[in-house]
N, C-alpha and C positions, 0 to 999 in steps of 0.2 A: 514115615507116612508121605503120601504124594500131596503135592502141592494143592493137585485140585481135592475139597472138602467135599467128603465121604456121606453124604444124608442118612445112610443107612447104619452109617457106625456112630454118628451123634446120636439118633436116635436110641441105637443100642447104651449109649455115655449115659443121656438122658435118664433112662430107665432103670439104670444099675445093674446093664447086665453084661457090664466089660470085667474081665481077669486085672489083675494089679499092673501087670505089663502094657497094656492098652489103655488102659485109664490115665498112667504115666505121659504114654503116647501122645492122648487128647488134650490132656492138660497143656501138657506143651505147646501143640500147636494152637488149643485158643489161646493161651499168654500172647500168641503173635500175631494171628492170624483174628483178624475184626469181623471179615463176612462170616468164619467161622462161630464166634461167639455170638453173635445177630442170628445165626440160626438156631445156635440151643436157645436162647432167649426167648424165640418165636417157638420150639417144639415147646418151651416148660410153661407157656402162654397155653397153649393149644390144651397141656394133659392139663392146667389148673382148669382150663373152662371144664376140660373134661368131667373133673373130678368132681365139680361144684356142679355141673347143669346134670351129671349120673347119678346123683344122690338121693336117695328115696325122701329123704326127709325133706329134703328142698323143694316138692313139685308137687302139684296138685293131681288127682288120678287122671291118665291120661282120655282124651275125650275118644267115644269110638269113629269121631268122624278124623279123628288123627291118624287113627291104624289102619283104615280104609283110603287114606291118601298116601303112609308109608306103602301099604301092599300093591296101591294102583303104579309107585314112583318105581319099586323093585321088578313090579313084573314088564314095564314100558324100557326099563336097562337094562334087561336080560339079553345078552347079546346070544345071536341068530348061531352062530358056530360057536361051540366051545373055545374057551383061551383064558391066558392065565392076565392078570390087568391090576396093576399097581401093586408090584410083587416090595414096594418096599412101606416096612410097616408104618414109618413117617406118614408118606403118602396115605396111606388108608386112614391113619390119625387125625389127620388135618381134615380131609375130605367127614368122615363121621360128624365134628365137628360142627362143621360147615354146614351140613343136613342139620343137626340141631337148628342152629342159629337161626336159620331159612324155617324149620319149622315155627320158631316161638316168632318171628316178623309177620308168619302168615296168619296166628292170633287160634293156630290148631291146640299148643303145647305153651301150657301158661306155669312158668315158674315161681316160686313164691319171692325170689331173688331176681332183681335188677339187672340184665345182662350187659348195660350200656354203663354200669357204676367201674370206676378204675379199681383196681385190688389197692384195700386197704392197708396203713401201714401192719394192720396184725396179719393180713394174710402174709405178707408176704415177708413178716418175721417167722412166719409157722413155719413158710416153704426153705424159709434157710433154716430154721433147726431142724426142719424135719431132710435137709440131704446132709447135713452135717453128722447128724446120725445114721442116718443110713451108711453114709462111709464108713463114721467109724466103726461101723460092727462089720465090714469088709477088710478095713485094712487092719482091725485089731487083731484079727484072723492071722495075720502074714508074721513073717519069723525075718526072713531073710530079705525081703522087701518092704518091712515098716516105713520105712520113712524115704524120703526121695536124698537128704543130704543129712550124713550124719552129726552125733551130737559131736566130735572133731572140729569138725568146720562150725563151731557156733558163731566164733565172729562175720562169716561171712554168710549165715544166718540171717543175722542180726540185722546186716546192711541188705541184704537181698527182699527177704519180706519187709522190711522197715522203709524202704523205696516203696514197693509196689503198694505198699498202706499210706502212704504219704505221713510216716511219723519216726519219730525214733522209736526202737524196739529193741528189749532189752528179754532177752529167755531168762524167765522168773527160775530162782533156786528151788525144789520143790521137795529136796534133798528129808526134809525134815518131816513131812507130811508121808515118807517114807517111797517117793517116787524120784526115778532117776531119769535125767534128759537121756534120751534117745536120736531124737535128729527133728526137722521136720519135714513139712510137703508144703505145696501151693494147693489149693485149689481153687476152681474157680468156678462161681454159682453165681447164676441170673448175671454171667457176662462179670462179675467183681471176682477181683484177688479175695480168698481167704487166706490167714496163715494157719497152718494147725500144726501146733508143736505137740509132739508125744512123748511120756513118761512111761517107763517100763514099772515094775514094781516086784518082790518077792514072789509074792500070791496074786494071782488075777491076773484077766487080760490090760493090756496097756491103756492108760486114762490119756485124753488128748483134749489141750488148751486151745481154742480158736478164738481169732481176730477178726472182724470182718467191720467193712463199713458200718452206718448205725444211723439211728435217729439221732439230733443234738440236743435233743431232753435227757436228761438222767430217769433211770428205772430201776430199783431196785429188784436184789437178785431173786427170782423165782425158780422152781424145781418141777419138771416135767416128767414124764416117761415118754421117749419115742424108742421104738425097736428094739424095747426090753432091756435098753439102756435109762439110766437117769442122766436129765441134759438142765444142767444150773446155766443160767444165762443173765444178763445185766448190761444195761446201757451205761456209758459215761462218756463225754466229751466226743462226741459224734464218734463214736465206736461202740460195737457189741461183743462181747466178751461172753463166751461161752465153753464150758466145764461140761464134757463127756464120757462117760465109761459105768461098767458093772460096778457101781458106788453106791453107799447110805446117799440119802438125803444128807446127813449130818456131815458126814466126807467132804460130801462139796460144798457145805458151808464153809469148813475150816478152808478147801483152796481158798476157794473167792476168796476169806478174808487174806488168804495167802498173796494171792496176785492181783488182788483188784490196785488200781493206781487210780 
């Protein structure tokens, strides 16, 4: 990748709509690169507000003196010659946005939600289960490019994500619960290292163990559905520990109790 940072292809990272090969790519360079990461962080800012302020359920019915100020604001930027103008979809994203926000300040487009409130610690536990799933039902997909370093190299696994978590890290046996190490990957969400280690298995697609930053309360393990996957998740010692794949509920009980520490 070139040096200078791509807006069109974070964007594309952001949304989950890079190949295995490219997502590899981007990881990389945000590991390194800081303006890099400060901009996904600002695009996954921009789709949450997105997602929160496009929500039917969030918003009171729009007034008609709002849609009569959208159509006066659309037809005054109609530009006089045809051309093409903010061909990168960031751009258009941010900008959307932006018209929201100017709408709800001008007291047109009244939300039932607080736009000036900081995202809570649950949103933004949801936003990291919910890309940690979404990966994993992209890269459980993959055969030949599952994992970025294989189960081979686990001691230098071990030291590689266990630095960038600031702990020791030690790849749990899972040999028994009938899953076998595979290797793992980085990734990295809202700007933080994740580790996610992956386990192959006889039957089914591959289950993957993730690490990430946390709250410093303990939380006992809960069971979600995201992306048609079950995602078991649990706080302990300023870390979150999260259990993903085609699973019982009952399956990722026994991990967790497998690898909880």
């Amino acid at each position: 990748m070139a040096a200078q940072v791509d807006d069109a292809l974070l964007a594309a990272y952001v949304d989950g709509e890079l190949g295995s090969d490219q997502l590899a790519e981007v990881e990389q360079l945000l590991a390194r690169n800081a303006e890099a990461r400060q901009k996904v962080e600002q695009m996954r800012r921009v789709n949450a507000l997105l997602r929160t302020t496009c929500s039917e359920q969030r918003f009171l019915p729009p007034p008609a003196e709002f849609l009569a100020l959208i159509a006066r604001s659309r037809r005054a930027a109609e530009p006089k010659q045809p051309r093409r103008i903010m061909a990168n979809p960031w751009t258009r994203r941010a900008v959307g946005a932006s018209l929201l926000v100017l709408g709800f300040i001008a007291g047109q487009y009244v939300p039932v939600a607080k736009l000036d409130q900081s995202p809570s610690i649950e949103d933004a536990r949801a936003e990291l289960l919910d890309e940690i799933a979404e990966y994993h039902a992209v890269y459980a997909r993959e055969t030949e490019h599952l994992v970025e370093v294989p189960a081979e190299r686990k001691g230098h696994i071990e030291e590689w994500l266990g630095a960038r978590l600031n702990r020791k890290l030690t790849v749990p046996d899972l040999s028994r619960q009938g899953l076998e190490f595979a290797g793992a990957r980085m990734l990295v969400l809202a700007g933080n290292p994740v580790a996610q280690l992956m386990y192959t298995r006889d039957t089914g697609t591959p289950v993957a163990f993730c690490i990430a930053f946390g709250e410093k309360d303990n939380a006992p393990l809960t069971i979600a559905e995201l992306h048609d996957v079950n995602v078991g998740y649990w706080d302990r010692g300023g870390y979150t520990y999260v259990i993903v794949g085609a699973l019982s509920q009952e399956a990722i009980r026994h991990l967790a109790a497998e690898v909880e520490v």
